[in-house]
ROROTOR-172680 format. One line per 10 residues: their letters; for each residue x, y, z of N, C-alpha, C. Coordinates in steps of 0.02 Angstrom, whole numbers, plus 32768, in hexadecimal, padded with zeros to 4 digits. Example, Ala and Ser with C-alpha at 12.3 -4.5 7.8 and 13.67 -1.06 7.14 Angstrom:
% residues 2
AS = 8294 7EE4 8186 8267 7F1F 8186 8294 7F5B 8186; 8282 7F90 8162 82AC 7FCB 8165 8285 8002 818A $
END
This chain:
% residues 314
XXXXXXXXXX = 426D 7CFA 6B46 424D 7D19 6B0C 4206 7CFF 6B07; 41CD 7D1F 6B0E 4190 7D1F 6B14 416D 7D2B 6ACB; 4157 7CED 6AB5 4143 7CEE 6A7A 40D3 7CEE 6A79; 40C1 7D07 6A64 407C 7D18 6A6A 405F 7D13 6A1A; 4035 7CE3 6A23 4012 7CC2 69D4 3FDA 7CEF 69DC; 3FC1 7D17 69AB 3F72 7D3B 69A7 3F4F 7D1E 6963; 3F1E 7D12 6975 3EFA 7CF3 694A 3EB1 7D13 6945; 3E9D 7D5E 6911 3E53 7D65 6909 3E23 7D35 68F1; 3DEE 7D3E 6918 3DBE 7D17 68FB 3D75 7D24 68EE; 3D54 7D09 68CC 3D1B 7D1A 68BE 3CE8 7CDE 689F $
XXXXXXXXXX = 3CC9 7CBA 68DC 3CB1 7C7F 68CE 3CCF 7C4C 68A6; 3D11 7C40 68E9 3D34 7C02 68CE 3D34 7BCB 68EF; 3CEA 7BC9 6911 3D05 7B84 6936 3D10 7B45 6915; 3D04 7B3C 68CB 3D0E 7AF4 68A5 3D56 7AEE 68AB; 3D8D 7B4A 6878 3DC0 7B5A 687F 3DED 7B3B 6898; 3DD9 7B76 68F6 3E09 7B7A 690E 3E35 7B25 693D; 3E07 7AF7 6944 3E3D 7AD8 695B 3E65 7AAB 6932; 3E5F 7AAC 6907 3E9C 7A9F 68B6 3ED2 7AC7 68BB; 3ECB 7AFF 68D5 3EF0 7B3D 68C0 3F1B 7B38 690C; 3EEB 7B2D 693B 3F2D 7B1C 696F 3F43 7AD5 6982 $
XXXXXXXXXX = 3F19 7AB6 6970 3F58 7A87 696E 3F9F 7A76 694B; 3F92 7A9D 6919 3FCE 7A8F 68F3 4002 7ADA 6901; 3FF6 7AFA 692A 4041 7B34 6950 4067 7B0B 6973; 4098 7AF7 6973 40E0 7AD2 697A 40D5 7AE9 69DD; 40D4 7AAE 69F6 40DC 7AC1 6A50 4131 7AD8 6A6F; 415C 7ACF 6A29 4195 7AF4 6A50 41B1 7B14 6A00; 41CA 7B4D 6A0F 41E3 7B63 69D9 4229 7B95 69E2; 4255 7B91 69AF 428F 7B8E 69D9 429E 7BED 69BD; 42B5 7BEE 6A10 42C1 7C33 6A2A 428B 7C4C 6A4E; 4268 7C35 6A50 4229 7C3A 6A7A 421E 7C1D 6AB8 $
XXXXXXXXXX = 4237 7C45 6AF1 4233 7C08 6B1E 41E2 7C18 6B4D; 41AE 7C37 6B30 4176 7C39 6B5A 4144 7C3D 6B0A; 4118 7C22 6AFB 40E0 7C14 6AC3 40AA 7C13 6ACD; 4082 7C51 6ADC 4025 7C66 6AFC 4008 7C72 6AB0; 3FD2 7C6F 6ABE 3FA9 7C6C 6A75 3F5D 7CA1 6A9D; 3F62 7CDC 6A71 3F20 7D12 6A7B 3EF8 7D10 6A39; 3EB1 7D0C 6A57 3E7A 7D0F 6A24 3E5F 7D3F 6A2D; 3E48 7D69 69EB 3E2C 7DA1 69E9 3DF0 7D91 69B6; 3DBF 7D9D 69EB 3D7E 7D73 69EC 3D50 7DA8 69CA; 3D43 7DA0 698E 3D25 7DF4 6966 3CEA 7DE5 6967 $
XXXXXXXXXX = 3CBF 7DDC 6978 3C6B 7DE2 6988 3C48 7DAE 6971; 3C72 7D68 6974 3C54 7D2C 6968 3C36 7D23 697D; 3BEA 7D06 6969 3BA7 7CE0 6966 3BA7 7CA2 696F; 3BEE 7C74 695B 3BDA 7C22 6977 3BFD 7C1F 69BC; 3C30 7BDE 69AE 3C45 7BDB 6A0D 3C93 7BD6 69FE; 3CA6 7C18 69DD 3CE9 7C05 69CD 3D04 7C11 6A11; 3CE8 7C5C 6A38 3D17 7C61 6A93 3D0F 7C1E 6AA2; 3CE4 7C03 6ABD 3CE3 7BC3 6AEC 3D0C 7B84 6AD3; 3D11 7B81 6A88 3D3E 7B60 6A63 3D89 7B5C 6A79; 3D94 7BB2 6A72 3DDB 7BBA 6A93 3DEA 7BA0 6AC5 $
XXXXXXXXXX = 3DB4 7BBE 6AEF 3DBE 7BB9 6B36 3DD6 7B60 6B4E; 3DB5 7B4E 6B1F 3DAE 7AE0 6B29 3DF4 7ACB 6B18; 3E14 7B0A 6AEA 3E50 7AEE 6AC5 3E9E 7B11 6AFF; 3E91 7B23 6B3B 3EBF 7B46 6B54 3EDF 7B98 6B39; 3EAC 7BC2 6B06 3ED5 7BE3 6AF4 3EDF 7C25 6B4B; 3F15 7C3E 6B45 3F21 7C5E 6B7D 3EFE 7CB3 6B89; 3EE9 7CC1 6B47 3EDB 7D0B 6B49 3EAB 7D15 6B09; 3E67 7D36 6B1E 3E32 7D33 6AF1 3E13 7D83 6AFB; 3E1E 7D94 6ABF 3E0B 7DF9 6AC0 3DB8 7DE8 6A8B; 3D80 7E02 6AAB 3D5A 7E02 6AA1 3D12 7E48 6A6A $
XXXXXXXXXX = 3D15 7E3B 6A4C 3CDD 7E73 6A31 3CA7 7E64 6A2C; 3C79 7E87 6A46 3C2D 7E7D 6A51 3C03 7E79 6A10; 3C28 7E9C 69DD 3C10 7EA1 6980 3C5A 7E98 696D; 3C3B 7E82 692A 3C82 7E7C 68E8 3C9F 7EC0 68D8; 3CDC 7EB5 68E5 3CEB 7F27 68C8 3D13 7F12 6898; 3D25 7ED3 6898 3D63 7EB4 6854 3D97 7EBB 684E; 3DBF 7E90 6821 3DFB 7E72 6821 3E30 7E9E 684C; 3E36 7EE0 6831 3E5A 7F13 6842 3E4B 7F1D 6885; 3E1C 7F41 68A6 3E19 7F35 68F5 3E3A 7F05 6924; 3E2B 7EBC 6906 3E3F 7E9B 6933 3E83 7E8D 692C $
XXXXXXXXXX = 3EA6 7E90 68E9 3EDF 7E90 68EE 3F08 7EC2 6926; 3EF6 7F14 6932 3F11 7F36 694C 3EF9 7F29 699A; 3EBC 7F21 69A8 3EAF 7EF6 69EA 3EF0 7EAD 6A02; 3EFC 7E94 69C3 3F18 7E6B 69E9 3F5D 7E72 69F6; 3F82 7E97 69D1 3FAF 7EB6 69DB 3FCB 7EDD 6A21; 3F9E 7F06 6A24 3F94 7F2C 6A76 3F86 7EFE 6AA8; 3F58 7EC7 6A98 3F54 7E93 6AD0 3F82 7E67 6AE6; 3FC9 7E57 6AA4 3FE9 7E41 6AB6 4034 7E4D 6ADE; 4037 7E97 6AB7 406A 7EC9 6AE0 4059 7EB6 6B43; 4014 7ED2 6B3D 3FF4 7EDD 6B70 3FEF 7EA2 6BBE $
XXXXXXXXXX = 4007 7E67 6B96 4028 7E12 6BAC 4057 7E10 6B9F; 409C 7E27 6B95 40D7 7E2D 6B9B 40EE 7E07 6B5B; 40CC 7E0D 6B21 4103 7DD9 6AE3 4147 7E13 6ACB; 415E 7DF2 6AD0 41C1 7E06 6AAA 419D 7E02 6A58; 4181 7DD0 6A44 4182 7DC3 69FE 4121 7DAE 69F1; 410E 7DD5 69C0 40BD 7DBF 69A7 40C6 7D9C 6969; 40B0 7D78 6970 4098 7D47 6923 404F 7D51 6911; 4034 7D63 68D3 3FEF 7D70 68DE 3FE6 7D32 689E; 3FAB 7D09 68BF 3FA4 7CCA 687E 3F56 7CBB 687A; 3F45 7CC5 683B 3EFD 7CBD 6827 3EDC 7C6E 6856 $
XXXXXXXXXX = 3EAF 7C7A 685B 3E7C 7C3D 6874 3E5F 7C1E 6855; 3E64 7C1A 6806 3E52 7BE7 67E4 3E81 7BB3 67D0; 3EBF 7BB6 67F6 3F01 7B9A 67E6 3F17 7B8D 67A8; 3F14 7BD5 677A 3F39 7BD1 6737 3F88 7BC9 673F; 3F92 7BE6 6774 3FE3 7BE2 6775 3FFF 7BA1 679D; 402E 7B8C 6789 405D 7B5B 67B9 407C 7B76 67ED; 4064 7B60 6822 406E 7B70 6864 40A4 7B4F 686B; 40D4 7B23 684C 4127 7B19 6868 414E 7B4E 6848; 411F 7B78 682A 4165 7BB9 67FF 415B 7BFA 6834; 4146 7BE0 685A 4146 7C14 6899 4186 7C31 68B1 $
XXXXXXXXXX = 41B2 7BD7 68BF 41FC 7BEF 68CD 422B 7C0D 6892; 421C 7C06 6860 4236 7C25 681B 4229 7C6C 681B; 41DA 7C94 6847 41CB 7CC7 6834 41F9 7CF1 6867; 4205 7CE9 689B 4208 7D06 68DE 4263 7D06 68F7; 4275 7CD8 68B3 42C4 7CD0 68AB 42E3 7D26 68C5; 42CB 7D35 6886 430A 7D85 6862 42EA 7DBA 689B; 42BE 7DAC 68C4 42B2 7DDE 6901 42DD 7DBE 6930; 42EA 7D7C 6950 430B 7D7B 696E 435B 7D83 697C; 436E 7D7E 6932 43AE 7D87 68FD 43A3 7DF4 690C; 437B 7DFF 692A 437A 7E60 690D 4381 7E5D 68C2 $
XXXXXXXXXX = 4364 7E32 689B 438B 7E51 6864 4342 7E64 6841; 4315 7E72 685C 42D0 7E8E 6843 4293 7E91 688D; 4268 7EC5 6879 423C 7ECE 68A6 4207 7EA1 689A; 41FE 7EB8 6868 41B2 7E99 6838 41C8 7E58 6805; 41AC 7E29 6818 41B6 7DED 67C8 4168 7DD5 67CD; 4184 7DD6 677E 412B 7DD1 675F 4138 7D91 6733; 4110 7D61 674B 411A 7D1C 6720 4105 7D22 66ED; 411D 7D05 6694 4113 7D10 6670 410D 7CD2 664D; 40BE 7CC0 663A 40A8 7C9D 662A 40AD 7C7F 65D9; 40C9 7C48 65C4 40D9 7C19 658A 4094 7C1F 654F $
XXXXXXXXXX = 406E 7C65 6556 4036 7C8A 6533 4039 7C42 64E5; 405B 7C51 64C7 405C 7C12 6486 4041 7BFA 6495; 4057 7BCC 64BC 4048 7B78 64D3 400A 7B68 6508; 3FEF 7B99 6529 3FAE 7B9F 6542 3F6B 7B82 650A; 3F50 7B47 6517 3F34 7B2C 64D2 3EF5 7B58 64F4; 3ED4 7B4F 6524 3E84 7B6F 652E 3E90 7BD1 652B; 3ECB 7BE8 6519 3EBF 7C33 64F9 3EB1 7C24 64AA; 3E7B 7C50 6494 3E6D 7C68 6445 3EAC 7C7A 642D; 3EB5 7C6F 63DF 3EF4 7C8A 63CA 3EE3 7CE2 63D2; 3E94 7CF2 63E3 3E7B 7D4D 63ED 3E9E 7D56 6428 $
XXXXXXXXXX = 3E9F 7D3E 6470 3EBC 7D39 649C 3F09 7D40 64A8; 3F20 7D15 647A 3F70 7D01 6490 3F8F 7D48 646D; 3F6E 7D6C 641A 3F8D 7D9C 640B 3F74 7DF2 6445; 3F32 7DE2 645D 3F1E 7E11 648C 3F58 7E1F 64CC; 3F77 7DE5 64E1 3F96 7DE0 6514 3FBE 7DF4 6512; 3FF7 7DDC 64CE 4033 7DF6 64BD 4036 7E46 64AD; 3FF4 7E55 648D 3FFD 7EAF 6476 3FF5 7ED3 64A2; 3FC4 7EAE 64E8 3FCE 7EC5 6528 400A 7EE2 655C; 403B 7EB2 653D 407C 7EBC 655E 40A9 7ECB 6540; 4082 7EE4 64EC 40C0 7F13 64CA 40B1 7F54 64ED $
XXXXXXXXXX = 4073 7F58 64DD 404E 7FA4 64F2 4071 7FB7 6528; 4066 7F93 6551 4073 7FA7 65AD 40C7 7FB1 65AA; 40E7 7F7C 6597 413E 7F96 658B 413E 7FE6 6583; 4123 7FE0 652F 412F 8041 6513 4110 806D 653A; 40E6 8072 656A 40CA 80B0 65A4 40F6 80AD 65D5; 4103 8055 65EB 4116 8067 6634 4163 804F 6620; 4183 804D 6608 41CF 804B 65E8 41F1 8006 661B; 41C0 7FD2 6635 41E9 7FA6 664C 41E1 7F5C 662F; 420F 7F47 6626 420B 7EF5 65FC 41FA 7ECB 660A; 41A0 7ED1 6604 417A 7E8B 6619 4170 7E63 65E2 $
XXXXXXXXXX = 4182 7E21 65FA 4162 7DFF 65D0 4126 7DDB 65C9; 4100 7DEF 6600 40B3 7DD3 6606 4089 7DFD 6630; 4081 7E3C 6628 4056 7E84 6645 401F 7E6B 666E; 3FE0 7E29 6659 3FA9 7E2B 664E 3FAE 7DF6 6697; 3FEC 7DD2 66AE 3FF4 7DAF 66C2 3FF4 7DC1 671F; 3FB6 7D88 6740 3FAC 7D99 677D 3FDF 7D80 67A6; 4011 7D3A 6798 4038 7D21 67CA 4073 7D5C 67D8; 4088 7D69 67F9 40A3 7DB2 681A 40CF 7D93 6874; 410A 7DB5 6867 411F 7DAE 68AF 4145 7E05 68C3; 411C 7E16 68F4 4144 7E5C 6909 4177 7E3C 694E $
XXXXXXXXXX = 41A4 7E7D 6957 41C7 7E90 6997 41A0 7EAB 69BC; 41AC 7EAA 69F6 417F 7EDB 6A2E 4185 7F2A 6A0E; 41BC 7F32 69F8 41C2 7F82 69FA 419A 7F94 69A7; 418C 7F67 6985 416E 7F71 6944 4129 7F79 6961; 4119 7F3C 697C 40D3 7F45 698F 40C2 7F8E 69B3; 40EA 7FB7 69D5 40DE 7FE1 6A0D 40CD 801C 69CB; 40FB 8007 6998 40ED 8044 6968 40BC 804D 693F; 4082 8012 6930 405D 8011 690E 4029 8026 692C; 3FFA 8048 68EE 3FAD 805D 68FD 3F93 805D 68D4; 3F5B 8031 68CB 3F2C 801A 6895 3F03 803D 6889 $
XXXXXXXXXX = 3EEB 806B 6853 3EA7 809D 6853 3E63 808A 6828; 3E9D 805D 67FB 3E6E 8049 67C5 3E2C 8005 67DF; 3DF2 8004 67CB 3DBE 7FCB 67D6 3DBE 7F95 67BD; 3DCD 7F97 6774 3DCB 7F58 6751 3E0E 7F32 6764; 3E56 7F23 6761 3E84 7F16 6763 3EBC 7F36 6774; 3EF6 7F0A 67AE 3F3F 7F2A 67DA 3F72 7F25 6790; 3F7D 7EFA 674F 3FAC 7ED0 674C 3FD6 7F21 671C; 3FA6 7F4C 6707 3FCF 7F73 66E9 3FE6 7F9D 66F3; 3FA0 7FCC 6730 3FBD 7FFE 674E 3FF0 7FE9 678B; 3FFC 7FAF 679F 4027 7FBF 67D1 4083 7FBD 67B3 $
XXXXXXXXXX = 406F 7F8B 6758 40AC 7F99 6742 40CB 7FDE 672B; 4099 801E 6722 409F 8066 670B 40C0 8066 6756; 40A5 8061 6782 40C4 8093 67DC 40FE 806F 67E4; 410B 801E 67EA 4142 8017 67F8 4186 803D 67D1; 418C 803A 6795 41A0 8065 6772 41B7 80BD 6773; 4171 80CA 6768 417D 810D 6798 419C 8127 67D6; 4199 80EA 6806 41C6 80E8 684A 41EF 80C7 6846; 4223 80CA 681E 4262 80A1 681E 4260 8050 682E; 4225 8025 6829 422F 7FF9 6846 423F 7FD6 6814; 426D 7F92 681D 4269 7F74 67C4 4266 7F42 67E6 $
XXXXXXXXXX = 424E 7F1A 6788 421B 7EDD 6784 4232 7EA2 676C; 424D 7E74 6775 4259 7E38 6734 4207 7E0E 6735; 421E 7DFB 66DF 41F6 7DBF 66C9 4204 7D89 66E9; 41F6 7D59 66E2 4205 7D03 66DE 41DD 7CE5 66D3; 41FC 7CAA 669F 41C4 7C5F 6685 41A5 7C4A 66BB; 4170 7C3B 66BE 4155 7C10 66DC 4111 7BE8 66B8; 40F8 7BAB 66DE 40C1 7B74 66C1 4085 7B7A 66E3; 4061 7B75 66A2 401D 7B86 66C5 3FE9 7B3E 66B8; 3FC9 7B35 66E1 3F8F 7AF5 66EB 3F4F 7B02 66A8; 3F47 7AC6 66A3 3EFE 7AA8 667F 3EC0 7AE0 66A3 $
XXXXXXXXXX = 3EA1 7B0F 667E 3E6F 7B36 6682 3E44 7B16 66A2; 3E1B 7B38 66D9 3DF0 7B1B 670A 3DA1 7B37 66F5; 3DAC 7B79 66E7 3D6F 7BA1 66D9 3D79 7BC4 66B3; 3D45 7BFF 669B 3D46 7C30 6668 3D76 7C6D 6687; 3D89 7C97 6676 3DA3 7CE5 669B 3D75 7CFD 66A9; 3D5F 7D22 66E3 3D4C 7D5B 66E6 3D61 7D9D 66EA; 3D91 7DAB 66D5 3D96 7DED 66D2 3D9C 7DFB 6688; 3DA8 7DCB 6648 3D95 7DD8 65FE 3D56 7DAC 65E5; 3D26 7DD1 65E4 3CE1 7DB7 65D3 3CD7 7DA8 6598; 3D0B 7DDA 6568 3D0D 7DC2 652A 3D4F 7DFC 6500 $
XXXXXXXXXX = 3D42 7DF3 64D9 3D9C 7E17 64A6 3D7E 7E53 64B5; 3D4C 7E6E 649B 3D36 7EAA 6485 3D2E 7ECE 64D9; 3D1D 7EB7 6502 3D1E 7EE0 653F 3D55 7EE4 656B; 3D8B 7EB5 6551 3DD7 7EB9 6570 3DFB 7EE9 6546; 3DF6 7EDF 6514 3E18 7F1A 64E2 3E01 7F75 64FB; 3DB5 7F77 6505 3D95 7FBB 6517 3DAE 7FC2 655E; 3DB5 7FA1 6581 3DB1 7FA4 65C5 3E03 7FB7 65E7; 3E30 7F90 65BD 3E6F 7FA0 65C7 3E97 7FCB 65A0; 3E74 7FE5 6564 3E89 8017 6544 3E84 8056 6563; 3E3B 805F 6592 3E3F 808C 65CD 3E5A 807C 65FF $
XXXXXXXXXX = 3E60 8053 661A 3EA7 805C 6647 3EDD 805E 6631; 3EFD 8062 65FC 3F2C 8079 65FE 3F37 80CA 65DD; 3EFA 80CE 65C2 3F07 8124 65AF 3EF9 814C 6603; 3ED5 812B 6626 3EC7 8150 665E 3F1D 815B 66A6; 3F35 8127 668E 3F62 8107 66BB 3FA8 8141 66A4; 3FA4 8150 665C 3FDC 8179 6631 3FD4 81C6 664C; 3F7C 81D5 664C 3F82 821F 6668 3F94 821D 66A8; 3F87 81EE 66E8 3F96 81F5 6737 3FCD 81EE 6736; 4000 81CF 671C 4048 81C1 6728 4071 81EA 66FA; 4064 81FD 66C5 407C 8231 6693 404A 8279 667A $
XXXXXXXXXX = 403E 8286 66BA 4010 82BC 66A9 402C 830E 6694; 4054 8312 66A1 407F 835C 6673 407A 833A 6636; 40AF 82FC 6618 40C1 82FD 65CE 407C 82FF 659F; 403F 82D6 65C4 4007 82CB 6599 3FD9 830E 6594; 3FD0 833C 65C6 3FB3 8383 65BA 3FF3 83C8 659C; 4025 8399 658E 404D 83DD 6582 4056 83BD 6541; 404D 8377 6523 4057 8372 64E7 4006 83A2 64C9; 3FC3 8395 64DE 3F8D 8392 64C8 3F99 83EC 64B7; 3FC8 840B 64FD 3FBC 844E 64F5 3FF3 8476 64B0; 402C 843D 64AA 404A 8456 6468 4020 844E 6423 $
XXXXXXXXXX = 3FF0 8415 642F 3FC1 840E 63CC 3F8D 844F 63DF; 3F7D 8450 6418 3F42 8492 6408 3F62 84DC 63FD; 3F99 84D8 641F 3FC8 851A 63FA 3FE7 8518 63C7; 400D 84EC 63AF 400E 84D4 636F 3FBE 84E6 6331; 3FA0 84BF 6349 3F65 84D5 62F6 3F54 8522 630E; 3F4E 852F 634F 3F34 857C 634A 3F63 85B0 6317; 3FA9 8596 6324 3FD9 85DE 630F 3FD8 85B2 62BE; 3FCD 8588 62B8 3FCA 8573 6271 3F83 85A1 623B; 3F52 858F 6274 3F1C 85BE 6255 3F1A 8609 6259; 3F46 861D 627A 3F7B 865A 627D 3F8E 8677 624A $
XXXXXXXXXX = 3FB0 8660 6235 3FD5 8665 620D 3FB5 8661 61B8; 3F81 8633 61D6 3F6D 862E 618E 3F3B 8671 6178; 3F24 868A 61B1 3EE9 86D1 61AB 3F11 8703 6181; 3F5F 86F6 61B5 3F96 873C 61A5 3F9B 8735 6153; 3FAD 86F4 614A 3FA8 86F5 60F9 3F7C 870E 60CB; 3F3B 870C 60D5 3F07 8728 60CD 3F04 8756 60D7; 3F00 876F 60F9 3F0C 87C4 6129 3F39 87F1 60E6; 3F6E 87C6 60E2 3F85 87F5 60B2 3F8E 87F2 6075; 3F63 87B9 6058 3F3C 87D3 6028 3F0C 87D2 6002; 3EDD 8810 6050 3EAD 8832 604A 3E82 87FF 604D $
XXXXXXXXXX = 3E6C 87CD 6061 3E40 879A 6068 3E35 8795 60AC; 3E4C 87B4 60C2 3E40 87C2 611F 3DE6 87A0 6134; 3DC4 87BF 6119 3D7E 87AD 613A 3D5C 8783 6129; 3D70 8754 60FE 3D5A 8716 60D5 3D7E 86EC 6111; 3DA3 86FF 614C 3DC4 86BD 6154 3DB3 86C8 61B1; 3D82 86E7 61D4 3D93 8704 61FA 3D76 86CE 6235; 3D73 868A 6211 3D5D 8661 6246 3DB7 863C 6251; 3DD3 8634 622A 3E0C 861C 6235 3E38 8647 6260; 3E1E 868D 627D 3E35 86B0 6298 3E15 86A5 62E3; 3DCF 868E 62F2 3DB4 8685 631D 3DC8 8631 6341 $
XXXXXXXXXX = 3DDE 861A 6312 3DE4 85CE 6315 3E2F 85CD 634B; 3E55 860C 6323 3EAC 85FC 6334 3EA9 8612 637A; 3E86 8649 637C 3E76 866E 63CE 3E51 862B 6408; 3E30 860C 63EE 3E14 85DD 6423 3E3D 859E 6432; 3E54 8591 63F5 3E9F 8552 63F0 3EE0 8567 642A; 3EF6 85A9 640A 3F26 85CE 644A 3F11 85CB 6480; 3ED3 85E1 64A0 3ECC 85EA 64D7 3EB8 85B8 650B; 3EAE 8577 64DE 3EA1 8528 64F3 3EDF 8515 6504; 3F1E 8532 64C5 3F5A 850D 64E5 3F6D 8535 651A; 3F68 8560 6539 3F8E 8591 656A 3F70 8575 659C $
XXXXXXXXXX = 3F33 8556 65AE 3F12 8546 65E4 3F11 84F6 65E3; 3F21 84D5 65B1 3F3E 848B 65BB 3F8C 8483 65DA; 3FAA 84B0 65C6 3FF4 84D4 65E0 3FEA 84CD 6615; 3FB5 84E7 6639 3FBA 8507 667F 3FA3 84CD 66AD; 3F75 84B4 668A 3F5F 8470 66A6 3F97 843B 6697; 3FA8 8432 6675 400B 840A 667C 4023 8400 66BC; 4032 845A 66CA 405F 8476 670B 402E 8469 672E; 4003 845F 6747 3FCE 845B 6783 3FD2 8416 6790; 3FD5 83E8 675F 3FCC 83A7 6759 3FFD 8376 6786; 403D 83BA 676C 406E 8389 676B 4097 83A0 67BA $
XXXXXXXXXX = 4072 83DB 67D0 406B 83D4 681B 4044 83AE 683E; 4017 83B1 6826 3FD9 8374 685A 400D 8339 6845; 4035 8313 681E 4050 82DD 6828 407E 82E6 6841; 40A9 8314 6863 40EC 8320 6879 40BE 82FB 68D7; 408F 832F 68E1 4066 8338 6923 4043 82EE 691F; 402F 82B2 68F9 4022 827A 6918 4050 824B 6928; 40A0 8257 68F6 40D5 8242 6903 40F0 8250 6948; 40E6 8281 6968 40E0 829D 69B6 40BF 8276 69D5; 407D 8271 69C8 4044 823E 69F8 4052 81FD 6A00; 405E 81E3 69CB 408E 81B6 69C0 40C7 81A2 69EF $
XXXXXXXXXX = 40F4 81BE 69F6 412F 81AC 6A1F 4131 81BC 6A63; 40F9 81F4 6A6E 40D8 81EA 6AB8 40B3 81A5 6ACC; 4090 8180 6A9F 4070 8151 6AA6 40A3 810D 6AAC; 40DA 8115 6A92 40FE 80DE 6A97 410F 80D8 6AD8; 4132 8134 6AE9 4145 8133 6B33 4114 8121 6B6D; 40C2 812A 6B6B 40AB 8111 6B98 409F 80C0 6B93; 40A5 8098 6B5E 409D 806A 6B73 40D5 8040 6B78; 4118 8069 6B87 4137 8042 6B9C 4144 803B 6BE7; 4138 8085 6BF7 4124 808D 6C49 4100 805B 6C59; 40B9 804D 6C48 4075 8029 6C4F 408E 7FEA 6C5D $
XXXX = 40BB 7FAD 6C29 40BB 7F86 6C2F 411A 7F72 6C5A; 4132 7FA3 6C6D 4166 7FA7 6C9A 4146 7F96 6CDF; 40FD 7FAF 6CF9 40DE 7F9A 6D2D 40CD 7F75 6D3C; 40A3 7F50 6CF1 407D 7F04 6CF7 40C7 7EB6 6D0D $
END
């Protein structure tokens, strides 16, 4: 069982060798433990860092494209090196790298694809009490869209199966941790939580610069993430309120209409005609929608099939 550590980074050479030294050199069920860096357009000497530290596999970007990229880069890079099992663990070593074997348990057990470590949020003293409730409403939110029981959404420590990984595809720029919990979902894959401990804060985050641009920023991803993965229910709901108020303003002319107030009202008549004919063509865009997602769900499982060919060769 071929276990493969990915670690993005982005000017970590203070970081990263804190962060590997402390990944456990044997971990049980694991009988092979490679560690890939996905090297996002760092400016200091975090590659050569690695390189000093033995890591075995280093995916490179010439610019920063962020968090999300390299997560799905490293993913493919690690399929692509034969891991059975991915652990993906931040490089500022927030997480405890001995809950590795805790994470990677219930995949080896089959008894989950995906486990998402779920972090003791309370008891984290360097989160704001703005933070710790941001986090938690984070992973109420994300539960009620994507209907699966996380208990820490926001949370990067993550262990896939090979065949989870094969299913994922990252689209979004800013961050993997939510949209890939909407797809797994969507593709039958299921997920457990588990406790795990996280280390004494090393640096600031970068990917929440502050409340107000994590709140804007993930509030669009997840309205954006609801129309790609639920795209009939969200244009066929939009197309029932615009037919809805049209035949409402319908109705209300007819009332008028008969009696005899007909031309006093004849914008509510113009109003109901443009409302109807918005919902008939949000309707239609529904059904269109919800073919183009039938047809990437296709692309999709062609893509699984070639790369399983691909790496049947390697």
């Amino acid at each position: 069982m071929k276990l493969i550590i990915q670690i993005p980074c982005y000017n970590e050479e203070k970081s990263l060798p804190v962060t590997l030294s402390a990944i456990p050199k044997k971990i049980k069920g694991a009988d092979e433990i490679e560690i890939l860096i996905i090297n996002d357009g760092s400016s200091d000497n975090t590659v050569n860092t690695a390189k000093n530290l033995g890591v075995n596999y280093i995916v490179s970007f010439s610019k920063n494209l962020g968090l999300a990229r390299a997560f799905d880069a490293g993913l493919k890079a690690c399929i692509k090196n034969g891991a059975d099992i991915i652990v993906n663990l931040d490089a500022d070593n927030q997480y405890c790298a001995d809950d590795i074997e805790k994470l990677i348990q219930p995949i080896l057990e089959n008894k989950a694809d995906i486990v998402i470590g779920a972090r003791p949020i309370d008891s984290i003293k360097h989160f704001s009490p703005v933070k710790k409730l941001l986090q938690k409403l984070g992973s109420f939110v994300m539960k009620k869209i994507s209907g699966a029981d996380i208990l820490d959404a926001p949370s990067g420590f993550r262990a896939f199966s090979k065949n989870a990984a094969m299913r994922i595809n990252i689209f979004d720029t800013y961050t993997y941790t939510m949209e890939s919990i909407i797809q797994a979902q969507r593709k039958g894959l299921s997920i457990l939580s588990v406790p795990i401990r996280v280390n004494k804060d090393l640096r600031p985050s970068r990917l929440v610069k502050n409340n107000f641009n994590y709140i804007f920023r993930s509030a669009k991803t997840m309205i954006r993430f609801f129309i790609i993965y639920h795209p009939f229910r969200f244009f066929i709901s939009l197309a029932l309120i615009f037919l809805a108020l049209g035949l409402f303003l319908g109705f209300r002319y007819l009332y008028f209409f008969l009696l005899g107030d007909g031309a006093g009202h004849i914008q509510s008549l113009i109003l109901c005609g443009l409302l109807i004919t918005g919902g008939f063509q949000t309707a239609l865009l529904a059904i269109i929608s919800d073919l183009l997602a039938i047809n990437r769900k296709l692309i999709e499982d062609v893509q699984i099939k070639v790369q399983t060919l691909q790496n049947g060769k390697n």
